[in-house]
C-alpha positions as CSV (number, residue, x, y, z in Angstrom):
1,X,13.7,-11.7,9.7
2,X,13.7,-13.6,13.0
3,X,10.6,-15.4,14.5
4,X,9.3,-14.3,17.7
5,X,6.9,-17.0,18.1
6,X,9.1,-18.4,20.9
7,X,9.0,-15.4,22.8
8,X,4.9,-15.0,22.7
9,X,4.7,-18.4,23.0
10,X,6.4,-18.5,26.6
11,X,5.0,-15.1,27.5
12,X,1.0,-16.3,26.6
13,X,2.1,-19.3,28.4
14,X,3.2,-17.7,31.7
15,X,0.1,-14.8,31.1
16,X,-1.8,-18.6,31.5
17,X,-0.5,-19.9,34.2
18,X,-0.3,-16.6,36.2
19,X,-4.1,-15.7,35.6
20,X,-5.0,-19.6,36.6
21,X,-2.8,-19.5,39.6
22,X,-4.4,-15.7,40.5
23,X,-8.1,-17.3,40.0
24,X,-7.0,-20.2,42.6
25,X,-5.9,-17.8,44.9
26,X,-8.3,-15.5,44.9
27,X,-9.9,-17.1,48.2
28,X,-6.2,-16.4,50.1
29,X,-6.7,-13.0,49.6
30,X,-10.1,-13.0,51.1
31,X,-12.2,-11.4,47.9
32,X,-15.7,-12.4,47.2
33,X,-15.9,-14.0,43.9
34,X,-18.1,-12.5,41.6
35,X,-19.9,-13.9,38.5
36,X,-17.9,-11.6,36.5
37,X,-14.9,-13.4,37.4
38,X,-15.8,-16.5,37.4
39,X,-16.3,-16.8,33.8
40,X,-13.5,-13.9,32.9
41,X,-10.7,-15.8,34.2
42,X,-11.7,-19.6,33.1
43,X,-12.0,-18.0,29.6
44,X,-8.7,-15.5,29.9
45,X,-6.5,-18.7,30.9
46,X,-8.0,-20.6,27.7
47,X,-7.7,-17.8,25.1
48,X,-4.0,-17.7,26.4
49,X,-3.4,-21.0,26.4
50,X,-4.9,-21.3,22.7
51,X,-2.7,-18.4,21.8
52,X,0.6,-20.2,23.2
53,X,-0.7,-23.1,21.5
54,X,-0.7,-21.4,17.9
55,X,2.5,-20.2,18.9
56,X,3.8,-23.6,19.6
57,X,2.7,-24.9,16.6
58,X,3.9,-21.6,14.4
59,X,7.3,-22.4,15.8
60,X,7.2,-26.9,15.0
61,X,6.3,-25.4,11.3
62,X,9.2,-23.0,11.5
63,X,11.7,-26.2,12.4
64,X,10.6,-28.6,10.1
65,X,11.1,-26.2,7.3
């Protein structure tokens, strides 16, 4: 059976990026921030960075092997 870490690992990877780049733009679209998003998307862009991280690593095992 083929691995798909490397596709989840680039797709948690861009989900990352994407939802950091939306919280640093958030003030070009003229929105309010509220508390709610303040800690949602700091945490979002972490979980999927740790996610594309385990991915990472699940493929490195994968190639050694």
């Amino acid at each position: 059976m083929k691995s798909n870490h490397r596709l989840l690992f680039v797709m948690y990877l861009v989900a990352g990026i994407l939802n950091l780049a939306l919280f640093l733009a958030i003030p070009l679209f003229h929105i309010e921030r509220a508390n709610w998003m303040n800690i949602m998307f700091p945490l979002l862009t972490v979980i999927w960075f740790a996610n594309a991280f385990v991915h990472w690593r699940q493929m490195k095992r994968i190639h050694v092997e």
